[in-house]
C-alpha positions in Angstrom: 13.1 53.2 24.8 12.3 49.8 23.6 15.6 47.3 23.0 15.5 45.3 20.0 16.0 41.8 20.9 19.2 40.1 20.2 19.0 38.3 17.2 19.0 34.5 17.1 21.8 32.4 15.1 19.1 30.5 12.8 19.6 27.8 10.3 18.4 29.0 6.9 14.6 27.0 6.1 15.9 24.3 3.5 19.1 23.3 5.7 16.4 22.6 8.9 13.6 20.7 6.8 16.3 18.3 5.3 17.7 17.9 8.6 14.0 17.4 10.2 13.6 14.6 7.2 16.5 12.8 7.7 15.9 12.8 11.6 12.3 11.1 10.4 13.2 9.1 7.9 13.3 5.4 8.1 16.5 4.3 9.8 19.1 1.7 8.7 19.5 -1.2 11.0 22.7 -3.5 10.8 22.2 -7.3 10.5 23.5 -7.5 14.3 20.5 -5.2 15.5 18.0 -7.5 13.6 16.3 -10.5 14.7 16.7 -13.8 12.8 15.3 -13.5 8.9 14.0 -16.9 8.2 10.8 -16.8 10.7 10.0 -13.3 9.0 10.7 -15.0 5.2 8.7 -17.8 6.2 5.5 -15.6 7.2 5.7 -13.0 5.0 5.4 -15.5 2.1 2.3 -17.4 4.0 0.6 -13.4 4.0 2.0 -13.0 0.8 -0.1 -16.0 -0.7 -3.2 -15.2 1.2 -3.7 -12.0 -0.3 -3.7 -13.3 -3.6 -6.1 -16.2 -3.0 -8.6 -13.5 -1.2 -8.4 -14.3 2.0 -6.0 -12.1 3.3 -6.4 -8.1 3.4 -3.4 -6.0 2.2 -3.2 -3.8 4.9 -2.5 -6.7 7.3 0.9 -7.3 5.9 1.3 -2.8 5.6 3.8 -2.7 8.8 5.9 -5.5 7.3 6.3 -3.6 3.6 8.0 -0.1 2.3 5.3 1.9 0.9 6.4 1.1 -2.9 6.5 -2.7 -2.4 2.9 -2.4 -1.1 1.7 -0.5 -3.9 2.5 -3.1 -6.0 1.2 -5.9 -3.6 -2.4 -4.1 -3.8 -2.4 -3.6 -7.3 -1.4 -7.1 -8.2 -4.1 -8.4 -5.5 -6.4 -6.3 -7.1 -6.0 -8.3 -10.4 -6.3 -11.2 -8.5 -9.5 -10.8 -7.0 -10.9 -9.4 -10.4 -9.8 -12.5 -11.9 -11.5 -14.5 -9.8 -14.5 -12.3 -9.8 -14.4 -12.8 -13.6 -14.0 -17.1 -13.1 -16.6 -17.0 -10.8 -14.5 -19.1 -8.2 -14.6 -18.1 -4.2 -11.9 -17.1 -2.5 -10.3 -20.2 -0.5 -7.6 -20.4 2.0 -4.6 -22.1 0.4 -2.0 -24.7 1.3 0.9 -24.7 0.7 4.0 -25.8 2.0 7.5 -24.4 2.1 9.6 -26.2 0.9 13.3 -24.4 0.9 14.1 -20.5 1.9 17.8 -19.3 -0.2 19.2 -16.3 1.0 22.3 -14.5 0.3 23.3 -10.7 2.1 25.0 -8.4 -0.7 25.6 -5.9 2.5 25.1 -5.2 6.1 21.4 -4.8 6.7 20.0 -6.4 3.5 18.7 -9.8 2.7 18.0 -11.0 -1.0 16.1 -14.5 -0.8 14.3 -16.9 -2.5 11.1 -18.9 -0.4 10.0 -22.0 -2.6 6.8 -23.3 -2.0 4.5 -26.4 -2.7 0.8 -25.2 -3.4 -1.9 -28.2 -4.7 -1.4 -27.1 -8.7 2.4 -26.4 -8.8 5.4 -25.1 -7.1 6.3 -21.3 -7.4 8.6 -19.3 -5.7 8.3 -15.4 -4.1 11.4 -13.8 -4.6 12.3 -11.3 -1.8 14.4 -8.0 -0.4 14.0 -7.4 2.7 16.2 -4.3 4.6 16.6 -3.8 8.3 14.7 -0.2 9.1 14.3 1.4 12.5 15.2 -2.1 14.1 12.9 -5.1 12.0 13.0 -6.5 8.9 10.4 -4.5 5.8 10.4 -5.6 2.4 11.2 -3.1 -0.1 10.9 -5.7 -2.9 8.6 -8.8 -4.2 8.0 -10.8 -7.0 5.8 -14.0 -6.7 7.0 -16.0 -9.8 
């Protein structure tokens, strides 16, 4: 005579797949965990400005952006190069110099800043979130202005 086997305690589908997603999901890291912002700031907004004079690929600054804010970075580089497609002009490394990074923390983790910087026509600013995930700084949020 053949035993049925015991049955297993399971967790019902939906309960283990929202568990499994959390477990994978992008982890919060406190400010304490976290290295320095500044040096991260001060690079980001060098990459930052490279892709939008052409001589930068997107997908170099990828591991340093949340998936939205790099959306947004390839679709505004995209207009870019068009634009300078449509101007004729080459794409040309540019200098610029930072002048002043302004940073405030609304909470634990999070860094809202301000890099100002010097290029050869005028002075703009890149405005910045960045959020400690799974132990280094990603930004979730840019606008160069």
């Amino acid at each position: 005579m053949a035993t049925k086997p015991a049955a297993t305690a399971r967790a019902p589908q939906a309960f283990r797949s929202t568990q499994l997603a959390e477990f994978f999901a992008p982890q919060r890291t406190p400010s304490t965990a976290l290295p320095a912002p500044d040096p991260f700031l001060r690079n980001l907004t060098v990459g930052v400005l490279e892709v939008f004079a052409g001589v930068r690929e997107v997908d170099q600054l990828g591991r340093w952006l949340t998936e939205d804010a790099y959306r947004k970075l390839l679709a505004r580089a995209n207009l870019a190069t068009r634009a300078r497609s449509a101007r004729g002009v080459a794409a040309k490394r540019p200098v610029h110099a930072i002048l002043s990074v302004h940073q405030s923390s609304p909470a634990d983790g999070i860094i809202e800043a301000v890099v100002v910087v010097r290029g050869p026509a005028r002075t703009r600013a890149l405005a910045v979130r960045i959020e400690g995930m799974d132990g280094r700084w990603r930004a979730t949020s840019l606008a160069l202005l």
